[in-house]
mmCIF file of the N, C-alpha and C atoms, coordinates in Angstrom:
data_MODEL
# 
_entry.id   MODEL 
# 
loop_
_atom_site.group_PDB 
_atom_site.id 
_atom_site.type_symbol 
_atom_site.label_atom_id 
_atom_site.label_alt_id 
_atom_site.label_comp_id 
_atom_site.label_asym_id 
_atom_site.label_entity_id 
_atom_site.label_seq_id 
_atom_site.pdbx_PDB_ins_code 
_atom_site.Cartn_x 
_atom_site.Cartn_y 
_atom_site.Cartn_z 
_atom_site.occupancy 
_atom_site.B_iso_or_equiv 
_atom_site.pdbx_formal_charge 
_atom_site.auth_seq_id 
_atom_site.auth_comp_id 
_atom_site.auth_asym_id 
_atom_site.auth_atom_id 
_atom_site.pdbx_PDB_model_num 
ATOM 1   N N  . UNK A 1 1  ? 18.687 -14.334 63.081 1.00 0.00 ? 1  UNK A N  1 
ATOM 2   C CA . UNK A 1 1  ? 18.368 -13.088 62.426 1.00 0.00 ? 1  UNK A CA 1 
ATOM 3   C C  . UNK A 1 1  ? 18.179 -13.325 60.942 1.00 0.00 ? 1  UNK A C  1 
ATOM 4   N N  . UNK A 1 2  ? 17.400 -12.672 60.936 1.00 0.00 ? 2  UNK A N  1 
ATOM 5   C CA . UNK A 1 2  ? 17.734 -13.084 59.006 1.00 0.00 ? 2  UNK A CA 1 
ATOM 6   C C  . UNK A 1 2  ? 17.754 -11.817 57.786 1.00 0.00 ? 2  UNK A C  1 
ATOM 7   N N  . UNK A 1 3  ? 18.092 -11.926 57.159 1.00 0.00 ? 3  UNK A N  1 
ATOM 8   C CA . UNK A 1 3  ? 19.408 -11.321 56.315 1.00 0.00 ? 3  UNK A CA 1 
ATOM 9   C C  . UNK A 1 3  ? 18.232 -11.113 55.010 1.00 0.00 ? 3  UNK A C  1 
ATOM 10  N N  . UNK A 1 4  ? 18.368 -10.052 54.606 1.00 0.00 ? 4  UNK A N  1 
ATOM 11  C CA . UNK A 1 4  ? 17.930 -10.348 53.226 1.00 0.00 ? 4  UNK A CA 1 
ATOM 12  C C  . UNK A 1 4  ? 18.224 -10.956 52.121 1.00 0.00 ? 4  UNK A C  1 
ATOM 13  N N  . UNK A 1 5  ? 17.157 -11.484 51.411 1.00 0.00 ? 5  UNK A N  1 
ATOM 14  C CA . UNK A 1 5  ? 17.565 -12.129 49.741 1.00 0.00 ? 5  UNK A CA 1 
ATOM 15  C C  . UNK A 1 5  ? 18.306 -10.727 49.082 1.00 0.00 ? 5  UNK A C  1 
ATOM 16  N N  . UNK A 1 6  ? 18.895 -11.728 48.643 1.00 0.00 ? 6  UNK A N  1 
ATOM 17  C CA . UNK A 1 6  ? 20.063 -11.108 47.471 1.00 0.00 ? 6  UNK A CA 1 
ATOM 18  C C  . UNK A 1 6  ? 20.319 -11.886 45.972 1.00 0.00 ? 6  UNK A C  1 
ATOM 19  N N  . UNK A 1 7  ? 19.307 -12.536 46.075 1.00 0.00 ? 7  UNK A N  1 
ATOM 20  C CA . UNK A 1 7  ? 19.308 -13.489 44.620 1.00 0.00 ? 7  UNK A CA 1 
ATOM 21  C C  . UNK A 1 7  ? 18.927 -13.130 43.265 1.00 0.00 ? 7  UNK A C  1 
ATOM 22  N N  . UNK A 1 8  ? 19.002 -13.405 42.199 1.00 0.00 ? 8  UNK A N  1 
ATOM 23  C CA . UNK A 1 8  ? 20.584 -14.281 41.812 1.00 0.00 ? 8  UNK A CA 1 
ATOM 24  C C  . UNK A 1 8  ? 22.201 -13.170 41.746 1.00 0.00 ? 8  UNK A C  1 
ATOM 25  N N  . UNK A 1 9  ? 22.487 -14.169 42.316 1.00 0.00 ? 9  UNK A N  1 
ATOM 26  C CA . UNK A 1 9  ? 23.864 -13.255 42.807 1.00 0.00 ? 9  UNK A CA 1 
ATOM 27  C C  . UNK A 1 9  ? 24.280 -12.783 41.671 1.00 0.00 ? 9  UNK A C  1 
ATOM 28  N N  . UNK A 1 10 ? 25.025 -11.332 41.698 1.00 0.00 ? 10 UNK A N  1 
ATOM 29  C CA . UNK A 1 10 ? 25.965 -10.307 40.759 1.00 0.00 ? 10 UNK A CA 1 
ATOM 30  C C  . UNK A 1 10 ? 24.984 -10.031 39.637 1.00 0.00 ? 10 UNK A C  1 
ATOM 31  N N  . UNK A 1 11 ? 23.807 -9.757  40.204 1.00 0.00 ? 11 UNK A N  1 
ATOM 32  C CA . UNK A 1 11 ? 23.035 -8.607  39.425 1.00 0.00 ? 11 UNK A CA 1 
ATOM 33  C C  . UNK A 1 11 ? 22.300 -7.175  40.272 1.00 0.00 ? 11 UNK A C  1 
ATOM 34  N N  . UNK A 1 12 ? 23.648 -7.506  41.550 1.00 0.00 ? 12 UNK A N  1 
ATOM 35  C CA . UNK A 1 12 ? 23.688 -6.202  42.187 1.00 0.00 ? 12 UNK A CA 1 
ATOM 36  C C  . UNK A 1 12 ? 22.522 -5.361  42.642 1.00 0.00 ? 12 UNK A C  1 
ATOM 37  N N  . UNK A 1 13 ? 21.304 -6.258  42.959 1.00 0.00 ? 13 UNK A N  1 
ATOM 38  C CA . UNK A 1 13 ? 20.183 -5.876  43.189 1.00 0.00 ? 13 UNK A CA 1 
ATOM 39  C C  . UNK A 1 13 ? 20.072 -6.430  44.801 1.00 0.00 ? 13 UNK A C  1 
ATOM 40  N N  . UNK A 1 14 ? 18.885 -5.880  45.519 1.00 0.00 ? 14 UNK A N  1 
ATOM 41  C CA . UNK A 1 14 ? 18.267 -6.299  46.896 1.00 0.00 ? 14 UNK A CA 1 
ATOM 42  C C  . UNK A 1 14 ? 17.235 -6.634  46.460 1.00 0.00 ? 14 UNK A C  1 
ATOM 43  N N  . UNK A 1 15 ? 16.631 -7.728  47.126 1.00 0.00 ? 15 UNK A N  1 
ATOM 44  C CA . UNK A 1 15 ? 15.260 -8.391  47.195 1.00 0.00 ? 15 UNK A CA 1 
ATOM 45  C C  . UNK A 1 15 ? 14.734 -7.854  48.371 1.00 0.00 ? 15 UNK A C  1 
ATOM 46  N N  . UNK A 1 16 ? 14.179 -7.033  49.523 1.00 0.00 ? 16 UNK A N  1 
ATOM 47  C CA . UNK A 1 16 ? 13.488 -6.804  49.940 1.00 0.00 ? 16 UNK A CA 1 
ATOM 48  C C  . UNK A 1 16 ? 14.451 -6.228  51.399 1.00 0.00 ? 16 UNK A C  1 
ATOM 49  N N  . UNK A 1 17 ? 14.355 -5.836  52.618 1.00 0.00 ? 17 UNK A N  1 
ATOM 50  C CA . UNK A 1 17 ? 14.915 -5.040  53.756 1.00 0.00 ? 17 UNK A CA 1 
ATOM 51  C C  . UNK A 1 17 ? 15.328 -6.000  54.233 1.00 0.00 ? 17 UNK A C  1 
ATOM 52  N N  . UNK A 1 18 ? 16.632 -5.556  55.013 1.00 0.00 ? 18 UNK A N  1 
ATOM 53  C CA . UNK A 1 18 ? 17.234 -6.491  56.301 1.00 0.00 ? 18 UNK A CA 1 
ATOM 54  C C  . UNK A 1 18 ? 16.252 -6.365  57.562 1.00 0.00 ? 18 UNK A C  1 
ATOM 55  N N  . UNK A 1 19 ? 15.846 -7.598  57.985 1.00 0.00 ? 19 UNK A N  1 
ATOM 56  C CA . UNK A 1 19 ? 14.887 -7.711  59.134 1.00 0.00 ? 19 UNK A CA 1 
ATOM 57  C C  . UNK A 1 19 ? 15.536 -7.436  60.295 1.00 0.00 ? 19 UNK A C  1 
ATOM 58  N N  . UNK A 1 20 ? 14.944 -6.472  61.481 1.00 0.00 ? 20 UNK A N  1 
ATOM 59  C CA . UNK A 1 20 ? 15.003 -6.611  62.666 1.00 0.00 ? 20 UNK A CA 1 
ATOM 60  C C  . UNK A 1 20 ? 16.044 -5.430  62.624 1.00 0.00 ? 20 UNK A C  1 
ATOM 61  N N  . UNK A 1 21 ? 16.200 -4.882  62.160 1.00 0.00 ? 21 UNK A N  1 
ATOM 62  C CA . UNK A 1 21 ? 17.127 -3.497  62.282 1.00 0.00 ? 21 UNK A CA 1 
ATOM 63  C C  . UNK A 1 21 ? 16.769 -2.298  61.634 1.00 0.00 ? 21 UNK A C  1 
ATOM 64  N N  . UNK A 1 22 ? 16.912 -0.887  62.139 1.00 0.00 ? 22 UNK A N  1 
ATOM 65  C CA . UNK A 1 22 ? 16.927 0.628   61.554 1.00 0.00 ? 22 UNK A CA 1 
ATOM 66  C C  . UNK A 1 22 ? 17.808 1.132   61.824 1.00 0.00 ? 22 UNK A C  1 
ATOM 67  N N  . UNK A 1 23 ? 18.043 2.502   60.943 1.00 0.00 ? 23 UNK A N  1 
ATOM 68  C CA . UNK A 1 23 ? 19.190 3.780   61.071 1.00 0.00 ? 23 UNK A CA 1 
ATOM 69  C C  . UNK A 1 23 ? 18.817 4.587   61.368 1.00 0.00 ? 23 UNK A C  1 
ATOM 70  N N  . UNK A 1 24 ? 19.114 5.590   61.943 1.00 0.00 ? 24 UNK A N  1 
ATOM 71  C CA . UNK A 1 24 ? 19.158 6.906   62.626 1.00 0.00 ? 24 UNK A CA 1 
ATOM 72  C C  . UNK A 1 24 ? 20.331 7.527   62.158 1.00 0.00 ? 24 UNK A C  1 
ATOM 73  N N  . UNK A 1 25 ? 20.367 8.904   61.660 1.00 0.00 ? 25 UNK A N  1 
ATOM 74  C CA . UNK A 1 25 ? 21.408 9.735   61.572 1.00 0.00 ? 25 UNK A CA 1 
ATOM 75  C C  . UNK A 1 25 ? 21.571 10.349  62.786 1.00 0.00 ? 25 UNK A C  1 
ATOM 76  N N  . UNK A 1 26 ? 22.699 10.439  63.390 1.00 0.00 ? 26 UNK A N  1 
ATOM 77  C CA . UNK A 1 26 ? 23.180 11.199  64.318 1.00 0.00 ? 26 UNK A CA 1 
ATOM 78  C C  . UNK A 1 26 ? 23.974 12.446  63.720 1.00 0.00 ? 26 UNK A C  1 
ATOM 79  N N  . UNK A 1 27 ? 23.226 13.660  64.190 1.00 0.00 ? 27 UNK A N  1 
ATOM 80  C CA . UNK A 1 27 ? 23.499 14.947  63.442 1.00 0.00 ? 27 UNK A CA 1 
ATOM 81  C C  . UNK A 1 27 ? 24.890 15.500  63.993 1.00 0.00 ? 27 UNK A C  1 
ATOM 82  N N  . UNK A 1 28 ? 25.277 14.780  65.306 1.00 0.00 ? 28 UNK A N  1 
ATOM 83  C CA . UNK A 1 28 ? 26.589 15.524  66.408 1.00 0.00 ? 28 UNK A CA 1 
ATOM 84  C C  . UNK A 1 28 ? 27.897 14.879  65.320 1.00 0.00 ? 28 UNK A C  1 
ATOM 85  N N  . UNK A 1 29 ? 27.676 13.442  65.285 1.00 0.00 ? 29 UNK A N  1 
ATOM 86  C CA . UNK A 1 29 ? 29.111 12.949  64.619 1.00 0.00 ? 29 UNK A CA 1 
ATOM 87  C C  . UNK A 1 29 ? 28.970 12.944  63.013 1.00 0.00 ? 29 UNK A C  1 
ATOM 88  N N  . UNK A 1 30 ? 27.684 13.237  62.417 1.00 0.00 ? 30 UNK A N  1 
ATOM 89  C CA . UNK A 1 30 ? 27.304 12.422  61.155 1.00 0.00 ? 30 UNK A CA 1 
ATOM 90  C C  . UNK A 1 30 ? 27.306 11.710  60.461 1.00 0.00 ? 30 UNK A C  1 
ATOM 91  N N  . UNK A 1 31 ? 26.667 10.554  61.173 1.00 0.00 ? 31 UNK A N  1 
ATOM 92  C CA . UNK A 1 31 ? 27.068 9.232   60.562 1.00 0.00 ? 31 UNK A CA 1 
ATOM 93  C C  . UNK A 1 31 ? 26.166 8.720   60.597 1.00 0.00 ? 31 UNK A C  1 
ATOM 94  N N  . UNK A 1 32 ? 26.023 7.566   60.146 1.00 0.00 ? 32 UNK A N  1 
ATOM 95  C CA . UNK A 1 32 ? 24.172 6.791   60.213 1.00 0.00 ? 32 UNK A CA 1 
ATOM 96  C C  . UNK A 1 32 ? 24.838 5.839   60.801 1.00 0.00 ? 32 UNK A C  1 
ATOM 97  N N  . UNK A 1 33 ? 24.035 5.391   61.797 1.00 0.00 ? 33 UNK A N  1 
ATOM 98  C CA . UNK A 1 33 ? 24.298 4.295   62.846 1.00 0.00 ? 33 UNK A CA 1 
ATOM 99  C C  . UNK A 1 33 ? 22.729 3.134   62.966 1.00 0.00 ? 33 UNK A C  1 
ATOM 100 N N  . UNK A 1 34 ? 23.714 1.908   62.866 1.00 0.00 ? 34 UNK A N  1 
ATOM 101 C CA . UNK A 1 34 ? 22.426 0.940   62.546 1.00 0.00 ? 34 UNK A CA 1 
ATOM 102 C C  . UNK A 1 34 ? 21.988 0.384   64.049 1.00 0.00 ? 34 UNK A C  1 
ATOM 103 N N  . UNK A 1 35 ? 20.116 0.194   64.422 1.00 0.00 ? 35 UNK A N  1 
ATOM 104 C CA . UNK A 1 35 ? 19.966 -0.255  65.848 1.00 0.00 ? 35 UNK A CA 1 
ATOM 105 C C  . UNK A 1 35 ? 19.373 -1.286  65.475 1.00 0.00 ? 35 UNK A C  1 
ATOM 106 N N  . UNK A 1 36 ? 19.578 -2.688  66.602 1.00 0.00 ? 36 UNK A N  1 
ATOM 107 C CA . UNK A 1 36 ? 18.823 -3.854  66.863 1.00 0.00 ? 36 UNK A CA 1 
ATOM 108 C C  . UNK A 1 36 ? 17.652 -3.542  67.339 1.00 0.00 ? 36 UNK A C  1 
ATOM 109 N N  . UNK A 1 37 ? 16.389 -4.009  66.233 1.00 0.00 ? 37 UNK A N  1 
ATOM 110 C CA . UNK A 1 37 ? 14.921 -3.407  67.144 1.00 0.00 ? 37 UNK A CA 1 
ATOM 111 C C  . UNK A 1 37 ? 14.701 -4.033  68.010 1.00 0.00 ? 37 UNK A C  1 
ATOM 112 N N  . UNK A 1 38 ? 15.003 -5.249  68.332 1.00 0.00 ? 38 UNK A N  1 
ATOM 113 C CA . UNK A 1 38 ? 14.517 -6.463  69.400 1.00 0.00 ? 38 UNK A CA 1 
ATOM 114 C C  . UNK A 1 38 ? 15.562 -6.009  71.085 1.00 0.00 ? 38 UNK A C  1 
ATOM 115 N N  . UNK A 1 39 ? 16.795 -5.417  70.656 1.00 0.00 ? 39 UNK A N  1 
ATOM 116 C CA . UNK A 1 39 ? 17.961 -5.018  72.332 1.00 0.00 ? 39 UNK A CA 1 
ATOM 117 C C  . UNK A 1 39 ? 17.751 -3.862  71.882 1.00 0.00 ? 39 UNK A C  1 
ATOM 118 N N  . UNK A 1 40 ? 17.551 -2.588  71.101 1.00 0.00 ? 40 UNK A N  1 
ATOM 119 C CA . UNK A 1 40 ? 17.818 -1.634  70.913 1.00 0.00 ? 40 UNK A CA 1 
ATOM 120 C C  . UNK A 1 40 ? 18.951 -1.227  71.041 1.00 0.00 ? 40 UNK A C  1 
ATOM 121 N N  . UNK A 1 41 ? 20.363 -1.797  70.793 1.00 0.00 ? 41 UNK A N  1 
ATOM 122 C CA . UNK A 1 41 ? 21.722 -1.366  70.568 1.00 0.00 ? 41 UNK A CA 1 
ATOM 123 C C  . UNK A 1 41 ? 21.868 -1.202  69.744 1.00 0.00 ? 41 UNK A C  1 
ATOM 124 N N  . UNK A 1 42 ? 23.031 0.011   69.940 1.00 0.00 ? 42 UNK A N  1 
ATOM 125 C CA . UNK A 1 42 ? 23.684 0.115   68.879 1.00 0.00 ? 42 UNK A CA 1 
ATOM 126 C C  . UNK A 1 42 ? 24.819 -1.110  67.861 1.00 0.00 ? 42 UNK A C  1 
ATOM 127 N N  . UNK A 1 43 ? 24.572 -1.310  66.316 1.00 0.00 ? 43 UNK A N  1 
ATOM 128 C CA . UNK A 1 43 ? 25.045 -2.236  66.603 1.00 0.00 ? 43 UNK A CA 1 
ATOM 129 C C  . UNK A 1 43 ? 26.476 -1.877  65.029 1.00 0.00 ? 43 UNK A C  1 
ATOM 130 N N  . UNK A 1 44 ? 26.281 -0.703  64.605 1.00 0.00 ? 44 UNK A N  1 
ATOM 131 C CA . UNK A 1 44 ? 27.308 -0.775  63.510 1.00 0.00 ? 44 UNK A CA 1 
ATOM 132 C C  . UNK A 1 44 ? 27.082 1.010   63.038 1.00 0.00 ? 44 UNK A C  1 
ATOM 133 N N  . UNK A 1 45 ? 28.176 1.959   62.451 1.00 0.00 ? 45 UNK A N  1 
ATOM 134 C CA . UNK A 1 45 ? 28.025 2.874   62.175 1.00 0.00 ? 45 UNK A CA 1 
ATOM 135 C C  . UNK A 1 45 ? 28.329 2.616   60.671 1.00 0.00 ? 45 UNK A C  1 
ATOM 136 N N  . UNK A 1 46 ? 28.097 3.629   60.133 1.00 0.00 ? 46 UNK A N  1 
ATOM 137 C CA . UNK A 1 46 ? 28.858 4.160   58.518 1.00 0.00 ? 46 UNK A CA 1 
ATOM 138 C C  . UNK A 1 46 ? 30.170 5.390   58.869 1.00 0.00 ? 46 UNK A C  1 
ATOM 139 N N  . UNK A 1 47 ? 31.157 4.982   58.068 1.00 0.00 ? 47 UNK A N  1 
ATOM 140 C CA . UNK A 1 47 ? 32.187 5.622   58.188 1.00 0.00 ? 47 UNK A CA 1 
ATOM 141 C C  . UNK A 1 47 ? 32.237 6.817   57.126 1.00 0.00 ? 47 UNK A C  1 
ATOM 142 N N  . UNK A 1 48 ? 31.645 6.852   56.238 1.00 0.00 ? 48 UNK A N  1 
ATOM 143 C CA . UNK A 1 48 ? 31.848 7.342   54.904 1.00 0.00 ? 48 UNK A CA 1 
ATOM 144 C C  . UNK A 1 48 ? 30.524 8.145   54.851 1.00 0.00 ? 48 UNK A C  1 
ATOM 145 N N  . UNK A 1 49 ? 29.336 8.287   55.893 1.00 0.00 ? 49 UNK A N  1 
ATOM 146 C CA . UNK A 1 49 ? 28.618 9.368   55.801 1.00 0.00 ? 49 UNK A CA 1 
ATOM 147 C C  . UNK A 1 49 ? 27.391 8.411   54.857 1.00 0.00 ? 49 UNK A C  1 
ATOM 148 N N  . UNK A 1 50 ? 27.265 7.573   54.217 1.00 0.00 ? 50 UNK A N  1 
ATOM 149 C CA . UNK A 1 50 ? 26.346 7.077   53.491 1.00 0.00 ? 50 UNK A CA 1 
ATOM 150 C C  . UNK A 1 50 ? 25.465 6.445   54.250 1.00 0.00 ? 50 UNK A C  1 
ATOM 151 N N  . UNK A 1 51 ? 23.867 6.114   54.020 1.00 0.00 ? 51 UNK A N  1 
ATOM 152 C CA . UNK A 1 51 ? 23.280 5.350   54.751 1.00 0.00 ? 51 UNK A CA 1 
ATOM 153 C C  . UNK A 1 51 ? 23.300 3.495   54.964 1.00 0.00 ? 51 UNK A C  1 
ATOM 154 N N  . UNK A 1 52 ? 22.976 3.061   55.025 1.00 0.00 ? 52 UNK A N  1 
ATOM 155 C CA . UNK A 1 52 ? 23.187 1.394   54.950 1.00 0.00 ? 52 UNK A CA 1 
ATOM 156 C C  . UNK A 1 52 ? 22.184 1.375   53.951 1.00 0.00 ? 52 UNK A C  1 
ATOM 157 N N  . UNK A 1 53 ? 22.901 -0.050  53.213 1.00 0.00 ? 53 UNK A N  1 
ATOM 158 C CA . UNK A 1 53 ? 21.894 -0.405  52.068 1.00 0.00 ? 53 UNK A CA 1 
ATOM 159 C C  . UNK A 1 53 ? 20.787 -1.538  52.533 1.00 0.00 ? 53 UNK A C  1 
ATOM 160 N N  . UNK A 1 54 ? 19.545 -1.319  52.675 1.00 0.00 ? 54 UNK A N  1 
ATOM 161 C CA . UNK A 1 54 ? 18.485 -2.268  52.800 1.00 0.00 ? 54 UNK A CA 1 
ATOM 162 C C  . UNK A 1 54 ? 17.969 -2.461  54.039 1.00 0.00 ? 54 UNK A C  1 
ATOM 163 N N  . UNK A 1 55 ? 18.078 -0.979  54.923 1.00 0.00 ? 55 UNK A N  1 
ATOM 164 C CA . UNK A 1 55 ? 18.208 -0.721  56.313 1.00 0.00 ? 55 UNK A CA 1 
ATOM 165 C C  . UNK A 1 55 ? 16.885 0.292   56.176 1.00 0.00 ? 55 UNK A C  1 
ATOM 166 N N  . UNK A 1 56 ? 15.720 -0.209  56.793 1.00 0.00 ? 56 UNK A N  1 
ATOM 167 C CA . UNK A 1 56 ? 14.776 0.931   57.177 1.00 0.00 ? 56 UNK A CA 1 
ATOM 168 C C  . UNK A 1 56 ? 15.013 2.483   57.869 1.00 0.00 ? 56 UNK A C  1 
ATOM 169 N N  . UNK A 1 57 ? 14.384 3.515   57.926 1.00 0.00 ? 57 UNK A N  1 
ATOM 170 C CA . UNK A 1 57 ? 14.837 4.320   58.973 1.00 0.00 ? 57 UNK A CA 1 
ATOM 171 C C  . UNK A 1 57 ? 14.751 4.270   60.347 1.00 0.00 ? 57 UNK A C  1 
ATOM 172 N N  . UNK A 1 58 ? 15.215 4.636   61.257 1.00 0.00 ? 58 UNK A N  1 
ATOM 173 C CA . UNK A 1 58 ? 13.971 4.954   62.432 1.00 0.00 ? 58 UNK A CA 1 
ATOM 174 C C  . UNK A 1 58 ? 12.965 5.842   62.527 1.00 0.00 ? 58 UNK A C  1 
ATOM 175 N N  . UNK A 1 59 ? 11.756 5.249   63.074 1.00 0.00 ? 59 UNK A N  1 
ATOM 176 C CA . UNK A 1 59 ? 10.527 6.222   63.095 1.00 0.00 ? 59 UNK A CA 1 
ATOM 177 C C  . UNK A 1 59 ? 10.784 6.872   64.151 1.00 0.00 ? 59 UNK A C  1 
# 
């Protein structure tokens, strides 16, 4: 899988999207929950209501 650049470290910036994954808000629990596009699982929520950082949406 591969991960986005994050370089040069601790200037707290993203270089470009995490590949191969999107979020969806689920309006029942409200939480943004991240999916594998390649299995379509579910594969991680947000606890705190925020979206993921560097995470496309789902279309």
């Amino acid at each position: 899988m591969d991960m986005a650049k994050n370089k040069p470290f601790g200037d707290n910036a993203r270089r470009g999207e995490v590949k191969n994954r999107e979020q969806v808000f689920n309006p029942k629990i409200k939480r943004w929950v991240k999916i594998d596009t390649d299995t379509h699982l579910f594969m991680d929520q947000k606890s705190n209501g925020e979206k993921f950082k560097g995470v496309r949406k789902y279309k």
